[in-house]
C-alpha positions as CSV (number, residue, x, y, z in Angstrom):
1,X,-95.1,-28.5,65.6
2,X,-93.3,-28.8,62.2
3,X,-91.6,-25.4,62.7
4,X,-90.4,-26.5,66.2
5,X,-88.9,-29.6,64.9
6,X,-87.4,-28.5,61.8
7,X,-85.4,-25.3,64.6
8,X,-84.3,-28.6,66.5
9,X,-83.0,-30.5,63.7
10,X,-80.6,-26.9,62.6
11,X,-79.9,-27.0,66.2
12,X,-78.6,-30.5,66.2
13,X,-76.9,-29.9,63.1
14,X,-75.3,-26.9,64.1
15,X,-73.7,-29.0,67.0
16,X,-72.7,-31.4,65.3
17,X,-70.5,-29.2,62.5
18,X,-69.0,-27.4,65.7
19,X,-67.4,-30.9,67.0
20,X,-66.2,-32.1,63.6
21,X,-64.8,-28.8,62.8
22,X,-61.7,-28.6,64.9
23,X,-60.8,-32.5,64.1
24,X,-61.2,-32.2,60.1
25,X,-59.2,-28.5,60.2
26,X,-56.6,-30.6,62.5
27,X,-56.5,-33.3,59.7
28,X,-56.3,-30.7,57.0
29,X,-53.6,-28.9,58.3
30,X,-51.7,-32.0,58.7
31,X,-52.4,-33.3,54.7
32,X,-50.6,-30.0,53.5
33,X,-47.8,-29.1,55.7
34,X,-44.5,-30.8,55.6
35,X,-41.7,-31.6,58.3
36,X,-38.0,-31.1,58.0
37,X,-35.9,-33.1,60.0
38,X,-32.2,-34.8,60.0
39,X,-29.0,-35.2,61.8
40,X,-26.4,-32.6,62.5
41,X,-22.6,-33.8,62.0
42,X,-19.1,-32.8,62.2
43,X,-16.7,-33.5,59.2
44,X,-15.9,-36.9,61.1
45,X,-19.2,-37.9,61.4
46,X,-19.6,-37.5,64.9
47,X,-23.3,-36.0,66.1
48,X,-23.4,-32.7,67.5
49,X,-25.7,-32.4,70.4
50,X,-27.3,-29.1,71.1
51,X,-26.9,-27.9,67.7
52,X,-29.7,-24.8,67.0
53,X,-31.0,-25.4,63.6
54,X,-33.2,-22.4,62.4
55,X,-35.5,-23.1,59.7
56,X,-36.0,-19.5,57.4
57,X,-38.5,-18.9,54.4
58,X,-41.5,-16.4,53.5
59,X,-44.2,-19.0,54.0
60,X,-43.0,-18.9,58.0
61,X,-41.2,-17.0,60.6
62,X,-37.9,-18.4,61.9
63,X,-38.7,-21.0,63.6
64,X,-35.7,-22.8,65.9
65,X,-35.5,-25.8,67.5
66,X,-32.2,-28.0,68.8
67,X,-30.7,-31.3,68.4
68,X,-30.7,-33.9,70.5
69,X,-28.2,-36.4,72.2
70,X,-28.0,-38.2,68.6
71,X,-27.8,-34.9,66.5
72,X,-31.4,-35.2,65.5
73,X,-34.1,-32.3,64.6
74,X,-37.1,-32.3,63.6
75,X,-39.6,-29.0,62.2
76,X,-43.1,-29.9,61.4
77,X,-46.2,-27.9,60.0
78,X,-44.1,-26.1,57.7
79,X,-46.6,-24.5,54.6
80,X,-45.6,-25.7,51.4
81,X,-42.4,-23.8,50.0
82,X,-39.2,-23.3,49.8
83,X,-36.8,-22.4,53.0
84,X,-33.7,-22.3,54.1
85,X,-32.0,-23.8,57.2
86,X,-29.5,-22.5,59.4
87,X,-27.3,-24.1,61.7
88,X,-25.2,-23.0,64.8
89,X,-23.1,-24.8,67.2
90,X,-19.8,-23.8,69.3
91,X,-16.8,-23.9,67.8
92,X,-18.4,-24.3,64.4
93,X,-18.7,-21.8,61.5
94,X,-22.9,-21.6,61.1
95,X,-23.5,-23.4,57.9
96,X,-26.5,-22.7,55.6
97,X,-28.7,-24.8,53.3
98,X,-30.8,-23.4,51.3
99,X,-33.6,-23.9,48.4
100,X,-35.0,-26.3,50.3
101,X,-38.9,-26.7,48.8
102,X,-41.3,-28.6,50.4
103,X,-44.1,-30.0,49.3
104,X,-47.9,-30.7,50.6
105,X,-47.6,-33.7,53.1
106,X,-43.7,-33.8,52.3
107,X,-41.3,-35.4,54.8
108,X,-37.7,-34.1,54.1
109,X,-34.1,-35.8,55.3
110,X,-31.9,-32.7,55.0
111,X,-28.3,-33.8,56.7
112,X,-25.9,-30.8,57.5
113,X,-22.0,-30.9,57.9
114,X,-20.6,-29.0,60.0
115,X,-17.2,-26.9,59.5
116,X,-14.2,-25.2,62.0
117,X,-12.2,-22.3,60.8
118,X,-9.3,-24.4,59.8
119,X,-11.7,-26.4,57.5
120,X,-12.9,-24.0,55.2
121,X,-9.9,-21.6,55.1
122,X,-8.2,-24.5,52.9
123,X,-10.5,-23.3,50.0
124,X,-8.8,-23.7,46.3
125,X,-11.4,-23.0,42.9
126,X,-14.1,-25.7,42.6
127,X,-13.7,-28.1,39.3
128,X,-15.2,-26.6,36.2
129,X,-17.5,-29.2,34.4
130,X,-15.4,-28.2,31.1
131,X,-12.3,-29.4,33.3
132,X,-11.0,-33.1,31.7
133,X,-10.0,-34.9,34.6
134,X,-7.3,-36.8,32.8
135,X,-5.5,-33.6,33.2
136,X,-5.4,-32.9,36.6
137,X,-5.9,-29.4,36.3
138,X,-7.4,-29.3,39.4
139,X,-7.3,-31.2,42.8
140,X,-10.0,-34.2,43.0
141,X,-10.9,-33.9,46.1
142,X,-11.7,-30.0,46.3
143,X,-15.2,-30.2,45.3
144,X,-16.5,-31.3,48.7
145,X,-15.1,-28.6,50.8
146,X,-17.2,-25.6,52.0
147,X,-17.5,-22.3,50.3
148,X,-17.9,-19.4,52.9
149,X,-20.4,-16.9,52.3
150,X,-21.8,-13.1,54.1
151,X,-25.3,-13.0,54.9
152,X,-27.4,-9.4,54.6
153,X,-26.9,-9.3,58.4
154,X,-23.3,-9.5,58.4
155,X,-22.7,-13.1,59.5
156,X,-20.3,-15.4,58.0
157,X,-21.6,-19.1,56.8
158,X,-20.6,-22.0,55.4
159,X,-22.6,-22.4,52.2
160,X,-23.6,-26.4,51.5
161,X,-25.2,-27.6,48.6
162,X,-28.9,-28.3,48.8
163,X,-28.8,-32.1,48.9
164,X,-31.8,-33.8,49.7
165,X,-33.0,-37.5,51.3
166,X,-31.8,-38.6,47.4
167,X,-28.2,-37.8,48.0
168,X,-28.1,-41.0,50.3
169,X,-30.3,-43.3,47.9
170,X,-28.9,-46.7,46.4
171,X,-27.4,-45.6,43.1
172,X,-26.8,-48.6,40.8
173,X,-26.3,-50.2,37.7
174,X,-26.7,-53.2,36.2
175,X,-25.2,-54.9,32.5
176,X,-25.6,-57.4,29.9
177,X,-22.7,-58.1,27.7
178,X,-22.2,-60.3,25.0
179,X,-18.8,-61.5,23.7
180,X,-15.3,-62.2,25.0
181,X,-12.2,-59.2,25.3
182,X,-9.8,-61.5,23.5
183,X,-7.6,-61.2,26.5
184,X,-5.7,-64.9,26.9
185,X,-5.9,-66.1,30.1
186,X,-8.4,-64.6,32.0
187,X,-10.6,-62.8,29.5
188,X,-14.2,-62.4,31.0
189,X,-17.0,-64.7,29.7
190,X,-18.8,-64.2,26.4
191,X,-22.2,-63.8,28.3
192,X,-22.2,-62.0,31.2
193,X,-24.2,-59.7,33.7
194,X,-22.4,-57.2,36.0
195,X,-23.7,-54.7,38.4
196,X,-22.8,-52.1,40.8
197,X,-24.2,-50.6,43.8
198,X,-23.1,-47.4,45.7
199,X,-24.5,-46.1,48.6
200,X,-23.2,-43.1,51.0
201,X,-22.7,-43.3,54.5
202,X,-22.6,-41.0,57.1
203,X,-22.0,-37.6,56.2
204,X,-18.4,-38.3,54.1
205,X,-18.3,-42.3,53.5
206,X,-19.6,-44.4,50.1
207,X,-19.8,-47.5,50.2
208,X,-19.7,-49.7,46.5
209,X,-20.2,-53.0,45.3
210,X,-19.0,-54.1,42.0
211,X,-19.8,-57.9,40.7
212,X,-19.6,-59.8,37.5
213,X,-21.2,-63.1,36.5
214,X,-20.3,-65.0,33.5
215,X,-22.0,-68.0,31.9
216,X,-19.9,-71.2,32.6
217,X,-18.5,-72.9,29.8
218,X,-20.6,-76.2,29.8
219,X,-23.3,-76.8,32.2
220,X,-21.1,-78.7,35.0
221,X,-18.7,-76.3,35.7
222,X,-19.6,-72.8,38.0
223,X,-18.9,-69.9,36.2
224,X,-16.5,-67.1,35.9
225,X,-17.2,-64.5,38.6
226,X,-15.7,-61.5,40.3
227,X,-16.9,-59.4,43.0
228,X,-15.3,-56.1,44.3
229,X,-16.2,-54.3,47.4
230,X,-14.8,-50.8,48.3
231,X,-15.4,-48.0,50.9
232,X,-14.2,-44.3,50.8
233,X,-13.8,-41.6,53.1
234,X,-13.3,-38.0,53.5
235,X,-11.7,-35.7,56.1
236,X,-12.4,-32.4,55.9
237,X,-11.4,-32.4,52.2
238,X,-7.4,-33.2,52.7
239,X,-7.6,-37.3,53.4
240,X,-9.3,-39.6,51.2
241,X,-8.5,-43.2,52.4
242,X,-9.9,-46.4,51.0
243,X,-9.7,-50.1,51.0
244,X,-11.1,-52.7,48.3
245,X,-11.3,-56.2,48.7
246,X,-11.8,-58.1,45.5
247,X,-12.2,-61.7,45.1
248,X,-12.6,-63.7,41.8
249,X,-13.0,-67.0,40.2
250,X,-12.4,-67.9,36.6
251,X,-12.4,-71.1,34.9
252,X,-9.8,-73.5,34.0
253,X,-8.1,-73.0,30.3
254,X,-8.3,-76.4,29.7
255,X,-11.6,-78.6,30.6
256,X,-10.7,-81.3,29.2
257,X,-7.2,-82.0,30.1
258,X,-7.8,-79.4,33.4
259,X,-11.0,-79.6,34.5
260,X,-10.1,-78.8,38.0
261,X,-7.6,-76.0,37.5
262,X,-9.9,-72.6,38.0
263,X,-8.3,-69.8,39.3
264,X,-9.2,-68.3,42.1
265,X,-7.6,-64.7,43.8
266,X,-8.4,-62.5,46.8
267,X,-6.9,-59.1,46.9
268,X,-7.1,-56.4,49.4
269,X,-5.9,-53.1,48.4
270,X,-5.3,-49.6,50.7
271,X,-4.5,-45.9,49.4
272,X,-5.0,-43.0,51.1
273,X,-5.6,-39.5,48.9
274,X,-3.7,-36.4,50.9
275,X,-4.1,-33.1,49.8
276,X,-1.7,-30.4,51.2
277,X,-3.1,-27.0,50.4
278,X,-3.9,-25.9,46.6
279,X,-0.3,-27.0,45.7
280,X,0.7,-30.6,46.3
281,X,-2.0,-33.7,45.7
282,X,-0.5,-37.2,46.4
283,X,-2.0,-40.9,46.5
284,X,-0.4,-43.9,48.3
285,X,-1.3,-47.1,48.1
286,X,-0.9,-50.8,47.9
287,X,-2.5,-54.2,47.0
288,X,-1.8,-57.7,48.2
289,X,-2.8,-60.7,46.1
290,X,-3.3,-64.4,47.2
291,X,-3.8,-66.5,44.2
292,X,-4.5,-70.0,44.1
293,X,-4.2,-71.7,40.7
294,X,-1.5,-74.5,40.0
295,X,-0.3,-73.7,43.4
296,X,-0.4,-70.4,45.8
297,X,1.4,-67.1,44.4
298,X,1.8,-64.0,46.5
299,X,2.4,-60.8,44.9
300,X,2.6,-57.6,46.2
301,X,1.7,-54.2,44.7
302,X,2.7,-50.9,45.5
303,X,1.8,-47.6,44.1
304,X,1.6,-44.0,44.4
305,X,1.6,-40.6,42.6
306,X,2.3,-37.2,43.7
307,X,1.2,-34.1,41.1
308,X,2.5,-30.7,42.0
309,X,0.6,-27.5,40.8
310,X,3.2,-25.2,39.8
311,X,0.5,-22.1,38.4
312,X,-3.7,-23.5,37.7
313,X,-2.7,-24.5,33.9
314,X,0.2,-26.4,35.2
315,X,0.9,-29.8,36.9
316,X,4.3,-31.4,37.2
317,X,3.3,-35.3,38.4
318,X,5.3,-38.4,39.5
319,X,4.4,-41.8,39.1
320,X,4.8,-45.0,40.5
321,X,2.8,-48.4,39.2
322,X,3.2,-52.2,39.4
323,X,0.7,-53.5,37.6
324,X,-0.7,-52.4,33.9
325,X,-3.6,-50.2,34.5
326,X,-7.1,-51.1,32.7
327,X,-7.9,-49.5,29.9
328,X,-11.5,-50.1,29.9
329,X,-11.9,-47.1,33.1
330,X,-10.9,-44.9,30.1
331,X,-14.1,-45.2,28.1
332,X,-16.0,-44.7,31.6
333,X,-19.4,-43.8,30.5
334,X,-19.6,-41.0,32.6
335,X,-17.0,-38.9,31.0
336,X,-17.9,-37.0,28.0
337,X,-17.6,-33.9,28.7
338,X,-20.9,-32.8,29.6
339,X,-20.3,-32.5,32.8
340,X,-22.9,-35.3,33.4
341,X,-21.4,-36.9,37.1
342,X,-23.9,-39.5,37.3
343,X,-23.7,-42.6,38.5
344,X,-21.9,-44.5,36.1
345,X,-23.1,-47.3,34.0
346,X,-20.2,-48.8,33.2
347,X,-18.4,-48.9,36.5
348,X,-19.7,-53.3,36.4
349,X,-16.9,-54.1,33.8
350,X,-14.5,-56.1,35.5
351,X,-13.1,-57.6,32.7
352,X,-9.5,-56.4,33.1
353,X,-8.8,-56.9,37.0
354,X,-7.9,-60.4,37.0
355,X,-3.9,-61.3,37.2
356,X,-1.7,-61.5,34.1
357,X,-0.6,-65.1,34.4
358,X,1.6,-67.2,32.2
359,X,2.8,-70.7,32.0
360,X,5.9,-72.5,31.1
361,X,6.8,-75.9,31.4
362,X,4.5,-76.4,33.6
363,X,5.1,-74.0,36.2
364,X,2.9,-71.0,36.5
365,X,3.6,-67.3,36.8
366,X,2.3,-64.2,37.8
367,X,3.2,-61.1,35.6
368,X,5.4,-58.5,37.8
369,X,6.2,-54.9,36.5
370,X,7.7,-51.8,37.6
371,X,6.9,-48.4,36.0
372,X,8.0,-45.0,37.0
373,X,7.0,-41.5,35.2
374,X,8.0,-37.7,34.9
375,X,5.1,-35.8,33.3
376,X,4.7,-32.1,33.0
377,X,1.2,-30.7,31.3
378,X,0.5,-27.4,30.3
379,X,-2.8,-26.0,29.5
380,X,-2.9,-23.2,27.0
381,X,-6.6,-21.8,26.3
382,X,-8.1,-24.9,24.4
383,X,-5.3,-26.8,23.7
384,X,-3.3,-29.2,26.4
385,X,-0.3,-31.1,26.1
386,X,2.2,-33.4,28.2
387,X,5.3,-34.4,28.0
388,X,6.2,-37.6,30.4
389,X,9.8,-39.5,30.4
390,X,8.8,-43.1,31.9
391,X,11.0,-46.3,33.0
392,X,9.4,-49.7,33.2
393,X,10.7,-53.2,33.8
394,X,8.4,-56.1,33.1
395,X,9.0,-59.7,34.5
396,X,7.3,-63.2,33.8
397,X,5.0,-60.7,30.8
398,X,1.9,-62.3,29.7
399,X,1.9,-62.0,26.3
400,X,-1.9,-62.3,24.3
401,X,-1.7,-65.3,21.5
402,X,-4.8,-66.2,19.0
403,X,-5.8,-69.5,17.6
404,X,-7.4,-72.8,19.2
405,X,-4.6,-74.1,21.9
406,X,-4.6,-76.7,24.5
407,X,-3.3,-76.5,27.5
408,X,-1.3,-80.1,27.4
409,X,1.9,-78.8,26.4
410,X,2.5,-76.6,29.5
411,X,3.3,-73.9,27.4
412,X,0.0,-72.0,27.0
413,X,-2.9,-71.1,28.9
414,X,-6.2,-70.7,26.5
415,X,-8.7,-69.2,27.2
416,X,-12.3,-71.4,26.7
417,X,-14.4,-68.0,25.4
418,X,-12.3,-66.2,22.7
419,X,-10.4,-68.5,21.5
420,X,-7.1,-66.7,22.5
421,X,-4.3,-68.2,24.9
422,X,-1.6,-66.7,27.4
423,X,2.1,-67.1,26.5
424,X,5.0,-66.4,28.6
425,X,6.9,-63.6,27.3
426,X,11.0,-62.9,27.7
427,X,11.8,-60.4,30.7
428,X,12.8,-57.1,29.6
429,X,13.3,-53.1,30.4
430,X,13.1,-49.9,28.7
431,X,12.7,-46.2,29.0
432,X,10.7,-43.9,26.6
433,X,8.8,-41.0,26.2
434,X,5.3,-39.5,25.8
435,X,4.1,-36.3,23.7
436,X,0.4,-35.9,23.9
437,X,-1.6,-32.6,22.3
438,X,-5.4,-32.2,23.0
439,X,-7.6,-29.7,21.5
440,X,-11.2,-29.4,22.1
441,X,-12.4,-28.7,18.5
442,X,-16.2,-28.2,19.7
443,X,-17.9,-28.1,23.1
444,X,-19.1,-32.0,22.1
445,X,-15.8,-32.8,20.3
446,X,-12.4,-33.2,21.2
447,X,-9.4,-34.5,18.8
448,X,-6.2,-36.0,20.9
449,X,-2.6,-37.2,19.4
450,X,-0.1,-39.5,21.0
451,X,3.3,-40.3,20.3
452,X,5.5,-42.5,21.9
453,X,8.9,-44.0,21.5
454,X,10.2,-46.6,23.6
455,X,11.2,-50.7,23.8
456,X,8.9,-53.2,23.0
457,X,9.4,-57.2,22.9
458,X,9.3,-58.2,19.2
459,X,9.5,-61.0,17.3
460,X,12.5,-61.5,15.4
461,X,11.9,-64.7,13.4
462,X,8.4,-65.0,12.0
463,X,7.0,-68.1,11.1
464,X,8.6,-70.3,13.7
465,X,7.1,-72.6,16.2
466,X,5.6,-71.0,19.0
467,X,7.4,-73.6,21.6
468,X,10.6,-72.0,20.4
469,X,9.4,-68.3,19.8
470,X,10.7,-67.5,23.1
471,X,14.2,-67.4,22.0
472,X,13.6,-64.7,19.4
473,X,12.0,-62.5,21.3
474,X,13.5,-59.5,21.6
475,X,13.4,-56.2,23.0
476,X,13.1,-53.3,20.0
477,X,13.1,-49.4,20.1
478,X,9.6,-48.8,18.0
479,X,7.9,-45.5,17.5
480,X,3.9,-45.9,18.0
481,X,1.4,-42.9,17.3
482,X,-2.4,-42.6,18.0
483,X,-5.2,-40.5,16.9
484,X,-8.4,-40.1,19.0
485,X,-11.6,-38.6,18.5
486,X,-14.2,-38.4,21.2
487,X,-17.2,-36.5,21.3
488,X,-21.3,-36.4,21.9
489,X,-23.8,-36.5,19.3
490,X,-26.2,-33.0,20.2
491,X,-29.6,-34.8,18.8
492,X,-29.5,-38.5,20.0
493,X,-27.0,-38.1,23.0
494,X,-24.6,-41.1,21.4
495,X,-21.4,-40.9,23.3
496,X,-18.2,-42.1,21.1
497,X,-14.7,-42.6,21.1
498,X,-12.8,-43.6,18.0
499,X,-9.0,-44.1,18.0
500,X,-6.5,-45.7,16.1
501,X,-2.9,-46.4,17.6
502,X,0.0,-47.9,15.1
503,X,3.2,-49.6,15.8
504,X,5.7,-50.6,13.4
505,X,7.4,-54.0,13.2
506,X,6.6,-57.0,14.7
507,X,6.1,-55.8,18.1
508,X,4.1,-58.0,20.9
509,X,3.3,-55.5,23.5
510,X,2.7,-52.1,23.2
511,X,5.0,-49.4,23.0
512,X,4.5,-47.4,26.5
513,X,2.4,-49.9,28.5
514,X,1.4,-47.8,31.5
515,X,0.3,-45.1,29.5
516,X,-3.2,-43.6,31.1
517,X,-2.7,-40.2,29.9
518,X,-5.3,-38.3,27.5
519,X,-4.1,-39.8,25.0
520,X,-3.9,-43.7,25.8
521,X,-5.8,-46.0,23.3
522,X,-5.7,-49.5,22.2
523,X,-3.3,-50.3,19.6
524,X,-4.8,-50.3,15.8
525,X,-8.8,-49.5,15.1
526,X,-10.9,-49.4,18.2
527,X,-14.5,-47.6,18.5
528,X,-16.8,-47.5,21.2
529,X,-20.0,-46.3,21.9
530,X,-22.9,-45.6,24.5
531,X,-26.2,-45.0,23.4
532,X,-29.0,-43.5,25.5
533,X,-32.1,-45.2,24.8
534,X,-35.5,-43.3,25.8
535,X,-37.5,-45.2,28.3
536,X,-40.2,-43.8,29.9
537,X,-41.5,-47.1,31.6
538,X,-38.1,-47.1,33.9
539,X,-37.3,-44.7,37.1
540,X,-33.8,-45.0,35.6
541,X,-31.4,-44.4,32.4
542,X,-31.0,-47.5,29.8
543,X,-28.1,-47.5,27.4
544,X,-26.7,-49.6,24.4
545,X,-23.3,-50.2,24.7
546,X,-20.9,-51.1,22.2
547,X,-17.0,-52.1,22.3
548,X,-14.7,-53.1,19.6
549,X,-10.8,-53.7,19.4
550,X,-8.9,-54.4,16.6
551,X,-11.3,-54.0,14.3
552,X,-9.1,-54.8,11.4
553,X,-7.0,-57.7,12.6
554,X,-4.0,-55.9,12.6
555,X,-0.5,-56.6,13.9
556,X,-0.7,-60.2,14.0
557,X,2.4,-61.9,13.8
558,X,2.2,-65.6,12.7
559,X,4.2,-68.5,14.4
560,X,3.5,-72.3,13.9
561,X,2.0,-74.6,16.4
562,X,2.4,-78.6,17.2
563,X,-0.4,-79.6,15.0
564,X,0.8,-77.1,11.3
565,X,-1.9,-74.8,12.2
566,X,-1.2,-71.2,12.0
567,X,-1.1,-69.1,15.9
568,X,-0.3,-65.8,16.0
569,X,1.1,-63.7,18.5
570,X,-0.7,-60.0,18.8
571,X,-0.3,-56.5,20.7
572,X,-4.4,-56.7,20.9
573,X,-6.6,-59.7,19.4
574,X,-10.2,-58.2,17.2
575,X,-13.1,-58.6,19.7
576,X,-16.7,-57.3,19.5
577,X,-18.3,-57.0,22.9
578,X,-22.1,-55.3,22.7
579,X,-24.5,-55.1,25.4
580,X,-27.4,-53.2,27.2
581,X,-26.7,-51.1,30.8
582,X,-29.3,-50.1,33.3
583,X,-28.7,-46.9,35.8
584,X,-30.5,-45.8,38.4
């Protein structure tokens, strides 16, 4: 009886296995394959229906499927490796992806572009990450076209990089800074937090948001802000257009006798990037300004450049600018020759995009310039040098003042932070010229020297009042030369730049304002640094930052205000600005 029941009970048990078997190897197989799957796009972004998308790798036969109506496929069960994809559509070149891995219950978001003839026969070298982009050496927008490639079977592809679901993540950052630039007029607050957000779209588009929020000087006013949003596209590697709108808000210079004069500007902007070949690169844009302080002002902004590459160490460039360009994109923290393109965790600063303005008598202005440049630059092994013949013409300049002001005599425009002012400046034009050599000493440092010799307003009389300061102001012929050192620190990863630019005289602006060259740097002592701090509690990058101007006070001319008190009248006020960034 035993015997019988214990053969039923194997029985039953036997039975039981068989039915669960097929259902728990069904869920097995599901925990460690993966699927592949994504959307199919011309260089315009337009889906491509019908597309055959082969999926190649040892851990599987070629397996094909198509796309449908929206340029979507999808491969699933696909054994943990890596593969390749393949993908073939009329009228296109087949384009291939490959080191794709996959992992054990992975889902993948591989997108593929794909590329006509004409597309990829417009091919020029790709930038070497040894290349300094100040330079130019070779065209900006190269580095997304394709790169044609012969398979084993004697097909012709377009190679892609292996981008992954990642490449169309949120990258961000986000800052914390602490003291003023010393600008006059519409220096950022002392305590502030920026961020920025960038985010592709499509298969050629990024979009980014830029924003800054400063601490408002006493607890009834709003505070400083500025918020910037752009989008990008590229065509096929030759048209790069792109609009920013930026709007801002800063507070008035005086509260007390002020309180209700902030400033407030919207600005749209518009270039386009065209590319013609491997020879000719050229950018034309413009930017319209509303500003509403004291009264609406209007000012419009055109610019452009056009840099022809005679031979691939030579560039002959043309440029055209009306409005000073900031100098903080030239400590961008991405840029030290690594050739480390992350997302950049500086790109929050703002501190430098509001408008120049200027006050006299009571009647507000907004500073206007003109600039135009002739630059040739060679490169010679390690070494690279420029030579650049420029013309400017400056109206209504905003010249940078320090000392406590008030705004009640109509001739000044402090600023509530730095204690610096704004003070209307005389008109004047000039032409000059630029010599800069570069040598990359190491492959972490690089030594740069800049001279310049051009007009400058200066201050004739010392020691006078500032109300009547304007009528010895002067433009002078000065001479200015700069050392810079930049480099990379190989055991803690500190990023630095260390320059120091001298002018002789009594000059109030620089001598060649526009210059954005290798070799532009503040005037007198300046040092800045970005240093990576380890964090293994973030998903991201953390970073001390550190930026200081002027570090010895130099080039101060003095002039006398209302009260006795001493003002003086600078090229660049001292500041110390410190914070901590965030990148992810």
């Amino acid at each position: 009886m035993f015997r019988k029941l214990g053969f039923l009970v194997v029985v039953v048990s036997m039975v039981i296995v068989s039915m669960a078997l097929p259902a728990w190897s069904g869920t097995a197989s599901s925990a460690i394959s993966g699927v592949i799957s994504g959307y199919v796009r011309d260089g315009s972004g337009a889906p491509q229906m019908g597309a055959a998308v082969e999926i190649l790798g040892s851990a599987a036969q070629a397996l094909k499927v198509f796309t449908d109506d929206h340029g979507f496929y999808s491969v699933a069960s696909l054994l943990p490796g890596t593969y390749s994809i393949k993908v073939s559509a009329p009228s296109f070149l087949p384009t291939l992806r490959e080191k794709i891995g996959v992992r054990a219950g992975a889902k993948l978001m591989v997108n593929v572009t794909l590329t006509t003839l004409f597309e990829a026969i417009q091919l020029v070298p790709l930038r070497s990450p040894v290349d300094d982009d100040d330079w130019k050496w070779t065209l900006r927008s190269v580095a997304n076209r394709p790169i044609l490639r012969v398979l084993e079977d004697g097909t012709t592809v377009v190679a892609q990089s292996g981008e992954s679901a990642a490449d169309h993540d949120l990258k961000g950052s986000l800052s914390f800074m602490a003291g003023s630039p010393g600008q006059g007029f519409r220096s950022a607050s002392d305590m502030s937090a920026g961020f920025a957000l960038e985010r592709s779209l499509l298969s050629s588009g990024t979009l980014r948001l830029n924003g800054n929020l400063g601490y408002g000087a006493d607890g009834h006013h709003l505070p400083a802000a500025v918020l910037r949003t752009t989008y990008t596209d590229r065509f096929n590697g030759v048209f790069e257009p792109s609009v920013t709108i930026t709007a801002l808000r800063l507070n008035s210079p005086d509260l007390n006798t002020m309180p209700s004069a902030t400033l407030q500007a919207l600005s749209v902007s518009s270039s386009d990037r065209i590319v013609f070949g491997n020879k000719l690169e050229m950018k034309l844009g413009s930017e319209l300004q509303t500003i509403q302080f004291m009264g609406r002002v209007h000012a419009f902004k055109p610019f452009g450049s056009a840099d022809l590459h005679i031979t691939p160490n030579t560039v002959l460039e043309y440029q055209y600018a009306s409005s000073v360009p900031n100098t903080r994109l030239g400590n961008r923290l991405g840029d030290d020759g690594s050739g480390d393109d992350r997302f950049e965790s500086a790109s929050s600063d703002l501190s430098e995009i509001a408008p120049r303005m200027s006050i006299a008598k009571f009647s507000p202005a907004v500073e206007k310039a003109r600039h135009q440049e002739v630059s040739i630059s060679q490169r010679v092994g390690k070494n690279s040098m420029q030579i650049a013949f420029y013309s400017d013409r400056i109206i209504d300049p905003a010249l940078t003042g320090v000392g406590e002001m008030s705004a009640e005599s109509g001739e000044v425009l402090p600023d509530v932070y730095s204690g610096t002012f704004s003070y209307q400046g005389n008109d004047y034009a000039t032409r000059g010229m630029r010599v800069v050599l570069q040598r990359k000493l190491l492959s972490d440092l690089t030594a740069t020297l800049d001279y310049a010799y051009g007009g400058a307003l200066d201050l004739s009389r010392p020691d006078i009042q500032l109300q009547d300061a304007r009528e010895w102001i002067r433009t002078e012929r000065h001479q200015a030369v700069a050392a810079k050192f930049s480099g990379t620190l190989p055991m803690s990863k500190t990023h630095w730049i260390a320059s120091y630019r001298y002018t002789g005289g009594h000059a109030l602006t620089p001598v060649d304002l526009f210059d954005s060259s290798a070799g532009q740097s503040d005037p007198y002592l300046n040092l800045f640094i970005r240093q990576p701090i380890p964090a293994s509690f973030l998903a991201g990058h953390m970073e001390i930052l550190m930026d200081l101007r002027n570090l010895l006070a130099q080039g101060y001319v003095p002039v006398m205000g209302r009260d006795g008190r001493t003002l003086y009248l600078v090229q660049s006020a001292r500041s110390v600005r410190g914070g901590v960034a965030f990148s992810f």
